[in-house]
Structure formats: structure tokens, C-alpha cells
C-alpha positions in Angstrom: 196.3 149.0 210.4 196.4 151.3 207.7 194.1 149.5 205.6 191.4 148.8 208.5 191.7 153.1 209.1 190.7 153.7 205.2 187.7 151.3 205.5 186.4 152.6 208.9 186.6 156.4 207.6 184.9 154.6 204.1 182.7 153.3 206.5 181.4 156.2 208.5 181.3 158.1 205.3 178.9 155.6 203.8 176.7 155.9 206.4 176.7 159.7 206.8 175.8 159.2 203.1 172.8 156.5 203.4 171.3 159.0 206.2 170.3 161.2 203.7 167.2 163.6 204.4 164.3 162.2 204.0 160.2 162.1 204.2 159.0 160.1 207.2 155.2 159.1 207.0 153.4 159.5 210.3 149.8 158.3 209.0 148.0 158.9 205.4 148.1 162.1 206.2 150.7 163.1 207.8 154.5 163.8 207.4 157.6 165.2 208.7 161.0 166.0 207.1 164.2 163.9 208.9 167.1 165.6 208.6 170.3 164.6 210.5 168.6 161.3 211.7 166.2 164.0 213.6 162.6 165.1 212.6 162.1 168.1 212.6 159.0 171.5 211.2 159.6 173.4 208.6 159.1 176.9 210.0 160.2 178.9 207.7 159.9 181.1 205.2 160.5 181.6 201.4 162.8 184.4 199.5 161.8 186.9 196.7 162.2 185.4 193.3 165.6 187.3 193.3 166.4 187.2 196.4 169.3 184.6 196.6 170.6 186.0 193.1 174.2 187.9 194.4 175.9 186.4 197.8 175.4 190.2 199.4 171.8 189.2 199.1 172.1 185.9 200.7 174.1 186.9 203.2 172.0 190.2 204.4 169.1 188.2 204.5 170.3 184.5 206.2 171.2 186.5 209.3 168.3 188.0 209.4 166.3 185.0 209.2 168.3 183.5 211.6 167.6 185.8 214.4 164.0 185.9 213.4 164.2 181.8 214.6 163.5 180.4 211.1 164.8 177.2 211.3 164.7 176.7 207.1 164.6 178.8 204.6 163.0 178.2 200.6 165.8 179.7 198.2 165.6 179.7 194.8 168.4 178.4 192.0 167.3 179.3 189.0 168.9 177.7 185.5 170.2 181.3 183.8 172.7 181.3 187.0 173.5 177.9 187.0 173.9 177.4 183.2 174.6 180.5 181.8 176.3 179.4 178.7 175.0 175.9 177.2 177.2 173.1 178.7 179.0 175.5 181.3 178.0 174.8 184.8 178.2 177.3 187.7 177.7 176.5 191.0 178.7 179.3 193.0 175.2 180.9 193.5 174.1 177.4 195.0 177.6 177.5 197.2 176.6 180.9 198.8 173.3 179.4 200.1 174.7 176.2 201.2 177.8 178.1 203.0 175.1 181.1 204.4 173.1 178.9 205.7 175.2 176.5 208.0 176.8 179.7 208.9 173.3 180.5 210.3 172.1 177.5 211.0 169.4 177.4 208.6 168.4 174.0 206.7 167.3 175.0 203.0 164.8 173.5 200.8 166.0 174.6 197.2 163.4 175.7 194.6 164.0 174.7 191.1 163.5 177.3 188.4 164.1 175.3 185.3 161.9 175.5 182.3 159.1 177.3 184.2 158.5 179.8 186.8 155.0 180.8 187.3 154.0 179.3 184.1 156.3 181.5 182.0 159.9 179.9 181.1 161.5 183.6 182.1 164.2 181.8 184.3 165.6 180.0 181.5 169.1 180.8 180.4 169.4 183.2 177.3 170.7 180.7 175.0 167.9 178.5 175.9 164.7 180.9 174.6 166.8 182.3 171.8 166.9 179.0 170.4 162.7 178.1 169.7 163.1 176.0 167.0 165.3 173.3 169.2 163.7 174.6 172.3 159.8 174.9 171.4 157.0 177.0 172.6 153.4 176.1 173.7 150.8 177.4 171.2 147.9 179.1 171.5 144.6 177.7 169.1 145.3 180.9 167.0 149.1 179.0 166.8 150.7 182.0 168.5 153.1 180.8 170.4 153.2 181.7 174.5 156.2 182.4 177.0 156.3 179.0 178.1 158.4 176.0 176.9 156.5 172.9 175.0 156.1 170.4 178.0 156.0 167.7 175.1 159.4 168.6 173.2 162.2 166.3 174.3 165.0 168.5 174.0 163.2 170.7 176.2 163.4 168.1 178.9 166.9 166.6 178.4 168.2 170.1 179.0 166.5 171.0 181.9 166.9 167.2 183.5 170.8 167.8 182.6 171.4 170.7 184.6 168.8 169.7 187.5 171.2 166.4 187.9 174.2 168.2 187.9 172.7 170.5 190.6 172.1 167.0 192.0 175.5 165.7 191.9 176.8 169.1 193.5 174.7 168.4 196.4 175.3 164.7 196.8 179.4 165.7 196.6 179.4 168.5 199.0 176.3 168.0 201.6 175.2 164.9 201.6 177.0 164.7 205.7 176.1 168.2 206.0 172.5 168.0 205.0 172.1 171.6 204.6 169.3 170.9 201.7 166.5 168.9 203.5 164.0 169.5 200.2 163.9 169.8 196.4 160.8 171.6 194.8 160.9 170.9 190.8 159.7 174.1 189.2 157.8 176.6 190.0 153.9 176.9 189.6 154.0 175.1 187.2 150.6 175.2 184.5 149.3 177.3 181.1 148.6 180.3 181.5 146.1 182.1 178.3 144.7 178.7 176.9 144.0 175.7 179.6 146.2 173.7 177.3 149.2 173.4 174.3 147.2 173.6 170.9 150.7 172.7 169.2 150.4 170.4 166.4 152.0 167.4 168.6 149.9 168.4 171.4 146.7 168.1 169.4 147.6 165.0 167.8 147.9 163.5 171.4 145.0 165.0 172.9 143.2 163.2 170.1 144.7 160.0 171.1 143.7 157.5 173.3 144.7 157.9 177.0 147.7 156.7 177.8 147.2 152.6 179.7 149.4 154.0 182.0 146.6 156.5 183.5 143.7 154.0 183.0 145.0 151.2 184.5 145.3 153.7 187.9 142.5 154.9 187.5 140.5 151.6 187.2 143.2 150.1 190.4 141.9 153.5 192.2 138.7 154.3 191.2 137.1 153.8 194.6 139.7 156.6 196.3 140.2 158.8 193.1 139.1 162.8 194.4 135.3 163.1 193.7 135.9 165.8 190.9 137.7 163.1 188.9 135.0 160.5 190.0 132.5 162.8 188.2 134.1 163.8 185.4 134.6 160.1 184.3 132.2 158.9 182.0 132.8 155.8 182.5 135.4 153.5 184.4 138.3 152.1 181.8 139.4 148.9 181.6 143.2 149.6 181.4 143.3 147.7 178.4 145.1 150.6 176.5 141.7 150.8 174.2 140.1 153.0 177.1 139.4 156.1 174.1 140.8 159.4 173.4 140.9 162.1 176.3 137.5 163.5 175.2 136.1 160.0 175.1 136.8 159.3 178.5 136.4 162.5 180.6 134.1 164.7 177.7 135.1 167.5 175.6 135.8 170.7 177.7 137.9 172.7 178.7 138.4 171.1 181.8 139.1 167.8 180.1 141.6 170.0 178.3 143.7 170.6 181.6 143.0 167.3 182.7 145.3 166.1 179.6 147.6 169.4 179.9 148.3 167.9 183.5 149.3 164.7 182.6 151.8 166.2 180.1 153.3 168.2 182.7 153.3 165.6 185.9 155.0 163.2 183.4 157.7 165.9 182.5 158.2 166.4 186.0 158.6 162.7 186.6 161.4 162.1 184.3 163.2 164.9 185.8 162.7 164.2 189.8 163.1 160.5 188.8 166.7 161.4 186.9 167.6 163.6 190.4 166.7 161.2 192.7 168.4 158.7 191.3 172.1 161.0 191.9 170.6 162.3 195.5 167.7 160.5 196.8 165.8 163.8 198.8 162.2 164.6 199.6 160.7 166.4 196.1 157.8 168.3 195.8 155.5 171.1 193.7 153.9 173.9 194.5 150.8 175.0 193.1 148.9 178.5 192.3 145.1 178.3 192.9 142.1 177.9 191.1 140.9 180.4 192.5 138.4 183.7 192.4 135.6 181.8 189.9 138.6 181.3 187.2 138.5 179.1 184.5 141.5 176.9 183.3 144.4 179.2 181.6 143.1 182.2 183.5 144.5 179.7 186.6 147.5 177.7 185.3 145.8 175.2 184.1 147.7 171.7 184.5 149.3 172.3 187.4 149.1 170.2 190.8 145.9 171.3 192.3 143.3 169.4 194.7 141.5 168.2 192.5 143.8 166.6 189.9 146.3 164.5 192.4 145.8 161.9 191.3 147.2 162.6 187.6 150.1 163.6 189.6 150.4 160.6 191.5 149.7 158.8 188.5 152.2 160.5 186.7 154.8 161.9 189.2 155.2 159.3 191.3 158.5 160.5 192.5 157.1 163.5 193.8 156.0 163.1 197.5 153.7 166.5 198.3 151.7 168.7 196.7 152.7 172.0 198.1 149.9 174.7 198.0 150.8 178.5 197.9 148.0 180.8 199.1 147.2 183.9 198.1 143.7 184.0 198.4 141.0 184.8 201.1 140.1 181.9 202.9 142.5 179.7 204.9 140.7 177.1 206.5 139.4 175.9 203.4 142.5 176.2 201.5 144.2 174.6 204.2 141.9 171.4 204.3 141.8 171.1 200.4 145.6 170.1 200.6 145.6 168.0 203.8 144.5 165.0 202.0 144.4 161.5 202.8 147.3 160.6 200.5 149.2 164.6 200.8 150.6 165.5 204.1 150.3 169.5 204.5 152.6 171.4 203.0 152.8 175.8 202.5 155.7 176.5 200.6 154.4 180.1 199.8 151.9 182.8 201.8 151.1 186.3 201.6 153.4 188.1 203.9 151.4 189.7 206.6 150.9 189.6 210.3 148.1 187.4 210.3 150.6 184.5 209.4 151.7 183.7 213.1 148.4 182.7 213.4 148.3 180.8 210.5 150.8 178.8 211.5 149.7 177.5 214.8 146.6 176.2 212.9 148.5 174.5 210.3 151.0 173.0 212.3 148.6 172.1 215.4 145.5 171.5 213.5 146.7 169.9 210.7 150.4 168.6 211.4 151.7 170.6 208.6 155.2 169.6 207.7 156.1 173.1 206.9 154.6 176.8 206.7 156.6 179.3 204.7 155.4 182.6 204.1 156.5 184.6 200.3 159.6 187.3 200.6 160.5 186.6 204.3 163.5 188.9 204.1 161.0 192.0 204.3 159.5 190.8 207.5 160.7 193.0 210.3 161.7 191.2 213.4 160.4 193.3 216.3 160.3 196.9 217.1 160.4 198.8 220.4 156.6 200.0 222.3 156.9 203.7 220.4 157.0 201.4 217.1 160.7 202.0 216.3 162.0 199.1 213.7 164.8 197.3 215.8 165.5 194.6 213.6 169.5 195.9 213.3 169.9 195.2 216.9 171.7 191.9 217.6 170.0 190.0 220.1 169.5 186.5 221.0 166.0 184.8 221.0 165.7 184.6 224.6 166.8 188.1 225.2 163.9 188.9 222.8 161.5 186.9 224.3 162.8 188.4 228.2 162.2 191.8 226.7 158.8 191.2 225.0 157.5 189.4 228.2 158.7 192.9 230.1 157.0 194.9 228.0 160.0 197.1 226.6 160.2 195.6 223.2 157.3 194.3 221.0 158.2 191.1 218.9 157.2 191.2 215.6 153.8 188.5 215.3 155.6 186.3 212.9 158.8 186.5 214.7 157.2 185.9 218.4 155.3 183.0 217.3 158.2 180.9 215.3 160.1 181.3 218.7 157.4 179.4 220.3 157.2 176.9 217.9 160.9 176.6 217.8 160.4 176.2 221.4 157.7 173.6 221.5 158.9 171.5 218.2 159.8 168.3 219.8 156.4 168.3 221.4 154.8 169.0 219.2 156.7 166.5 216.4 155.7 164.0 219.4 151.8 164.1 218.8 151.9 165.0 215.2 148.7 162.5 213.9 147.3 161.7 217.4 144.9 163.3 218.9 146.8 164.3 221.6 147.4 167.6 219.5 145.2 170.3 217.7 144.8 173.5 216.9 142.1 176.7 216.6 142.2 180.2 214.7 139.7 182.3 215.8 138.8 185.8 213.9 136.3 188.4 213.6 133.3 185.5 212.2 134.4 182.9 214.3 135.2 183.6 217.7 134.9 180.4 219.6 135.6 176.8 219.1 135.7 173.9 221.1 138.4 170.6 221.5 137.1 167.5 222.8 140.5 166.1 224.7 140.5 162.3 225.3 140.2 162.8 228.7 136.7 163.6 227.9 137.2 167.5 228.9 135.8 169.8 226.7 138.3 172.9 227.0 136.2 176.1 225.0 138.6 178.7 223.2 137.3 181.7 222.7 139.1 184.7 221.4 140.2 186.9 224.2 138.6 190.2 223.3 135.1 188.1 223.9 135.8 188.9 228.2 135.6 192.8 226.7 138.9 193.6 229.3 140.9 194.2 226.4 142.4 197.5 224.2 140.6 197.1 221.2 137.4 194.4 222.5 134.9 196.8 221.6 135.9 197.5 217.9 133.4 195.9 214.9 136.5 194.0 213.2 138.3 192.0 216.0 142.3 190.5 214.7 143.0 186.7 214.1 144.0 184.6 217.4 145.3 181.0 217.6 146.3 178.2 220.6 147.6 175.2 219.9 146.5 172.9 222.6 149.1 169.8 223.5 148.0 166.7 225.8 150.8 166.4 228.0 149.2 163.5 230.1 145.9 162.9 231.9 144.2 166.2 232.2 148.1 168.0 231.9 148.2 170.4 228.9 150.0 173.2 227.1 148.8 176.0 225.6 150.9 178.0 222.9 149.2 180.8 221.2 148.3 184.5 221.3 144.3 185.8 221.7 142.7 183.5 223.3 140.6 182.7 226.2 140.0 179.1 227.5 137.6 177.9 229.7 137.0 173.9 230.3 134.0 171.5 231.5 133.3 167.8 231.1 132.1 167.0 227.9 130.0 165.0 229.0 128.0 167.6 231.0 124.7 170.1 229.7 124.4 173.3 229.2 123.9 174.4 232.8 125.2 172.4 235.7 122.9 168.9 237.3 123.1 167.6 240.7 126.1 164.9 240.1 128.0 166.4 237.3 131.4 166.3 237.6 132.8 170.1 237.4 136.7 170.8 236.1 138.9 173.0 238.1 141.9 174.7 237.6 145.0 173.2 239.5 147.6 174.2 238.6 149.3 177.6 235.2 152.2 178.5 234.7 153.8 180.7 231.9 157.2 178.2 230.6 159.9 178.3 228.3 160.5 174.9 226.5 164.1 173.9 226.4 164.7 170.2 224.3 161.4 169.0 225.7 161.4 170.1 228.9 159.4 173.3 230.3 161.1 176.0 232.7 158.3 177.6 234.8 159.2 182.1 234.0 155.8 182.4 236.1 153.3 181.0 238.4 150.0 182.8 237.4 146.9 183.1 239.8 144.6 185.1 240.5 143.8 187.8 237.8 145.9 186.4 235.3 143.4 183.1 235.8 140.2 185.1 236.8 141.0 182.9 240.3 140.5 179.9 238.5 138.1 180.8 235.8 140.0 180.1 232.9 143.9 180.3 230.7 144.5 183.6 229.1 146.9 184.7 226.6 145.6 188.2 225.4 145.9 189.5 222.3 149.2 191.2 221.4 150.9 188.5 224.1 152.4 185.4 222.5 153.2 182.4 225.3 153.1 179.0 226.4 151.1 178.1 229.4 150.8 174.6 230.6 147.8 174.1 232.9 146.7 170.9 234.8 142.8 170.3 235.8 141.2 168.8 238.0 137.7 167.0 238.5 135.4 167.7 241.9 131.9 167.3 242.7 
């Protein structure tokens, strides 16, 4: 009996074990984190650089997240903690998170600061850039040498891939039935920065070289799906024969061929290491990227790292890394946002710039593009709601719903960010439920575009428009008008949700003109109501009529408001 215990506890372990987190592929395109056996969003939010670095830190700031309803948090570990003295591993920074967070029920994707960070190698422990001569530097064509660690020099690598599996084997000892860590990213923005690649003596040599078989036979398998930037800058399609030609041979001589091979040195480091952690812990892994943005050239942009336009070196060359992550800084969302959600890289923001405008960000990316995850920078500093004179009340400890009553009765203002994670929490399952169908999508709306229309597949064409365009509104008559979002779920035949803030929505067959014809069929409003979402399952706080519908006219949520109505329609002639 004794025996047949230890196996059924050996069992139930194993399993717990083989349940690990993982990436589950809707579509192409498409993705979700399983953690627990359950999908779930990322909506989150990343720490300061040094942020996570003393377990007063982590503390302070894992409650707060907590009651701003993050349900995961990006924390960095960086090597100089973990390794501070060559061969001496300590793992009590990584405890703190991993304790902090169940404490606050937070799941954690842990960023890996290992031989870069931002380009530079400043995260690396002491001993480690002391030592250049076993630990080299990348060179500039002058042979100066830069802040960053050679992404060719083997030792380099074996002693960043040692401690990363030993962070590995920490994990896979002490929550792998936990699953506190859902996600690994393996360094940090990574790319050169001064020169678009290492003019090191070994790095030249190479660049000289023929391209590695490795590369041209993908690129010969792939060459009808390769992005259209490599397409062009091919001169000609190799024959993965391994006598394909030097770098310059095969994509010309430029600087952009330059990064082109700086990438492939970097994607295969970042390979070896992933492949070494995954091997200990099997998780999701991914990079982030900083953008190419602004009209800069390669090096004045880290050049090599894992932008658009070179994925497929990185899925050449990193094939154990599952996402491109893209961190946005920049002007421009939409389009940053589509230049990551790629046929073969679910969506993925690890980093934004901290600012208001986020909660709407974040209904697009999740409802438009079936992000996996949206994360803005430095979280911790985001204020979680304030009273109507604009008095911080982030100390005060209350629950979501109580903040949600007390927004809804106008005696406390969420903060955006804050009030629209609480509606995604709310609506998650529903919205993990249509993730890649087209029961589910998304509009953000600002002061150049103020309209835009979804076609629902019950042929309905419902318009949103933002809803300072009805001019009833504080604030409708100023020039510059603020961001506004809806994400609009299919709930069944002309049954839908709308979960957003600023927005207006009127609806009409889509089959119909511009101004009504003798036998069109005209859409009607039958039925709104203001819910709360509770494991699926909506909780009516309000029937609304009459003004709050314009008797019939249209859904509202005004600007400044941040709600769920569901709404049913109705066809009549």
C-alpha cells in the first residue's frame, strides 16, 4: 500500500510537471499563453529596469499591481544579482518575485538581462566586463571597442547560457506545479548600437564568408513567404548548396546587408541559449525589439535585433524562440501594431510608453488583433484612481468591484489604465473564446480618425464613431479630441457586447444604401443593458433606455466612462 501511495503522489507530480505553461496556436496568427491547463491574456504591465532589484521594491509594487487588476507582471532578473561572483549562484532576488507574486496573484513573465540590455552589456556581473580579454567586446571599424559583448566569442555564451539554465533549473524545481512564470524573454533589445555591425577581426572574417547552408537552404524552402524586404534585398535565390556566396554576394554590400549578417549572429546566440533553457524547463520564449524607427539607419536603431522585417533570420536562426515581441515608443500605433501581427508572429507588447492613452491601446490590440499580451513600461508609477477633485487614492485598499461601484456612481474616477484592465479582466473568457474568428474585433478612434465601421456576420453593419461626434459632450467642441476604443464581441445572431470607453454606435444592414429604399430591411434596438461579467456570464447593473440609447438611436459609452454593454438588434420593415 505503501508503495502504490509513493507512485500515485510520483504520479500526480509528473503530471503537474508535464502541464507546464505553454504557447497554444489559435491560427497563423494568433496565440495565447496556457497557464494552469487554462488560457488566459496577458494584461499586464512591465517594471522599471530596477524595479524588482530589493524585495521592498517588489513587494510595494506587486500589491499595487494587484489591485490595479493586472493579471501578470514582466520582472526583470538580471545576471549581476544572480551571479555576482563567478560560479556563485543567488537566487533570492528571483525568490522574492515568485513568492510576491502568488501572494498577489500575479503570473510573471521573467525578462532576461544576460549579456545585453538595450544593446549595452551594463547588466552583466562585475567580474564579467572586467575580464575583456576572456569576455570580448564588439568593435567599431576604427577597432574601438563598444559596451557590448562580442555575440561571436564562445566564452561569452557558455557563461551567459550557464547561469540562464540554472535560473532554469530553479524554476523547474520550485514552480513548475505553481506556474507562477508563464514566459521567458532572452535579453533585452537586443542589437548594435554606433556601427550596424561587429567590425572585430572574427567578425569580418565571417562576414566575408560564405553564408551559412543553414540560412540558404531556408531561404530557398521559404522563398515564396520570406517578408518582401528580404524578397528584395536578395539578388538572387540560393541553392542551399553551401556555395550560395559571401553575405555581400547574396544580399549586396551595405549597410543593411551588414545588419542582415549582425542578425544572424545574434538570433543564433540566442538560439543556443533558449535551446540550452528549454531543454531544463520547456516555457514559451521570446524577444523584444526596439524600433527602426524616426528615418534611422542601422546602429543609430540596434541594428540586428528582431525587427519586422528580418523574421525570418530569426526564425531561421532562433527557432526556439516563439514571438517576436515589439516595444513601442514611437508615434503611430496602428501601424506598429500590424507590422508585428504577422502571419507566422502572434501579437505580442512586452513594453509601451506609459500614458493614458494605453487603455485604449489595449482594447485594439487585444480585440482587433488578438494580442496575447499588452504591457505598458514602468507600471508601478501608474496611479490607480483618484477621487472627482483629482486627489491620488491609490493607498486606499479597495477591491475591484468596489472601484468599479464607485466609478459607475460618480464619486471616484478610475485611473484609464486601471478602469479598462478591469473590463478586460472581466470579459477575458470571452473574449479568449473568439480570439481568430471573426466573431471579435476591435476600433480606436482619435482626433484624425473618428469613425470606423465592422461588418458582423450577421451581415449588420454596426458604425462607431467616437462619442464627442453627437457634440453632447464636455470637451466635443475642442480642436484635439482624446483616443476612444470598443471592442465589439458576437455573442450570437445579432446579440453583442460592447466593452470600451468614447464611443458612439449606431447600426444598419450592410447590405443597405446610403439613404433608406422601399424594402430595405432597417435594424432596431431591442434590447442594452450596462453588465458586469462574472466567469462568462453577464450580471445586468442597468437597463438603459431612453436618453442613455437616444430611444433607440444607438449604444453609448461616453468619453471618461469605461463599460460593458451588451445590446441585441432586431430587423423590421
Amino acid at each position: 500500500m505503501k508503495t502504490f501511495c509513493i507512485v500515485l503522489i510520483a504520479s500526480i507530480l509528473s503530471l503537474s510537471v508535464n502541464a507546464q505553461p505553454r504557447l497554444e496556436q489559435r491560427d497563423n496568427s494568433t496565440a495565447r499563453i496556457i497557464a494552469n491547463d487554462k488560457p488566459m491574456l496577458m494584461i499586464g504591465g512591465e517594471l522599471g529596469n530596477s524595479s524588482a532589484s530589493t524585495p521592498e521594491d517588489v513587494k510595494r509594487t506587486f500589491t499595487h499591481l494587484h489591485k490595479m487588476g493586472l493579471n501578470t507582471v514582466l520582472a526583470p532578473v538580471s545576471w549581476e544579482l544572480i551571479e555576482p561572483e563567478e560560479g556563485l549562484f543567488d537566487m533570492s532576488s528571483l525568490d522574492v518575485i515568485l513568492t510576491e507574486a502568488r501572494r498577489n496573484e500575479l503570473k510573471v513573465v521573467l525578462l532576461w538581462f544576460g549579456a545585453w540590455k538595450n544593446s549595452m552589456s551594463c547588466y552583466a556581473p562585475e567580474w564579467f566586463k572586467r575580464n575583456t580579454k576572456r569576455f570580448p567586446r564588439a568593435h567599431t571599424p576604427e577597432g574601438k571597442p563598444v559596451e557590448e559583448a562580442s555575440s561571436l566569442s564562445k566564452n561569452v555564451l557558455e557563461a551567459d547560457k550557464r547561469v540562464f539554465c540554472k535560473i532554469m533549473e530553479h524554476l523547474r524545481d520550485n514552480d513548475a506545479i505553481e506556474q507562477t512564470v508563464i514566459m521567458i524573454q532572452v535579453e533585452n533589445e537586443i542589437g548594435m548600437i554606433e556601427v550596424p555591425r561587429d567590425y572585430s577581426d572574427d567578425a569580418t572574417k565571417l562576414y566575408q564568408s560564405a553564408v551559412p547552408q543553414q540560412l540558404t537552404d531556408y531561404l530557398k524552402k521559404n522563398q515564396k513567404s520570406l517578408h518582401p524586404y528580404l524578397k528584395e534585398k536578395l539578388h538572387f535565390i540560393p541553392q542551399g548548396n553551401g556555395r550560395d556566396g559571401s553575405w555581400q554576394q547574396l544580399f549586396g554590400d551595405d549597410i543593411y546587408t551588414e545588419e542582415i549578417f549582425q542578425t544572424w549572429t545574434y538570433a543564433t546566440y540566442v538560439e543556443q541559449i533558449a535551446k540550452a533553457g528549454r531543454a531544463i524547463y520547456d516555457l514559451p520564449m521570446y524577444v523584444n525589439v526596439a524600433l527602426n524607427s524616426r528615418d534611422r539607419k542601422p546602429g543609430q536603431y540596434p541594428s540586428g535585433g528582431p525587427l519586422a522585417h528580418l523574421i525570418d533570420l530569426w526564425h531561421c536562426g532562433a527557432p526556439s524562440i516563439d514571438v517576436l515581441g515589439v516595444d513601442i515608443y514611437d508615434k503611430g500605433i496602428k501601424s506598429w501594431l500590424s507590422k508585428y501581427h504577422l502571419p507566422n508572429n502572434p501579437l505580442f507588447v512586452p513594453e509601451i510608453r506609459l500614458e493614458d492613452k494605453d487603455a485604449m491601446y489595449a482594447l485594439y490590440a487585444f480585440g482587433h488583433h488578438g494580442a496575447m499580451g499588452f504591457c505598458p513600461f514602468s507600471i508601478e508609477d501608474y496611479p490607480l484612481h483618484a477621487d472627482t477633485k483629482g486627489n491620488d487614492m491609490s493607498g486606499m485598499d479597495l477591491s475591484q468591484d468596489d472601484q468599479l461601484n464607485a466609478f459607475s456612481a460618480g464619486s471616484s474616477t478610475l485611473s484609464p489604465l486601471a478602469a479598462s484592465y478591469q473590463l478586460l479582466r472581466q470579459a477575458e473568457p470571452l473574449i479568449l473564446d473568439r480570439q481568430g474568428t471573426n466573431n471579435m474585433d476591435a476600433v480606436l478612434l482619435d482626433n484624425e480618425q473618428r469613425e470606423a465601421d465592422i461588418i458582423s456576420p450577421d451581415g449588420i453593419r454596426l458604425t462607431i464613431k467616437h462619442s464627442y461626434s453627437l457634440g453632447w459632450e464636455p470637451g466635443a467642441k475642442d480642436a484635439e479630441w482624446p483616443e476612444a476604443a470598443c471592442i465589439i464581441l458576437r455573442l450570437g445572431k445579432e446579440d453583442y457586447l460592447a466593452i470600451g470607453s468614447g464611443v458612439v454606435i449606431t447600426y444598419a444592414d450592410a447590405k443597405a444604401g446610403e439613404t433608406w429604399q422601399q424594402g430595405d430591411t432597417r435594424i432596431g434596438l431591442a434590447k442594452c443593458e450596462s453588465v458586469k461579467v462574472e466567469n462568462g456570464k453577464m450580471l445586468i447593473k442597468r437597463h438603459l433606455n431612453g436618453d442613455q440609447t437616444h430611444q433607440g438611436r444607438h449604444v453609448r459609452i461616453p468619453v471618461g466612462q469605461y463599460d460593458i454593454q451588451h445590446f441585441r438588434l432586431y430587423r423590421y420593415k
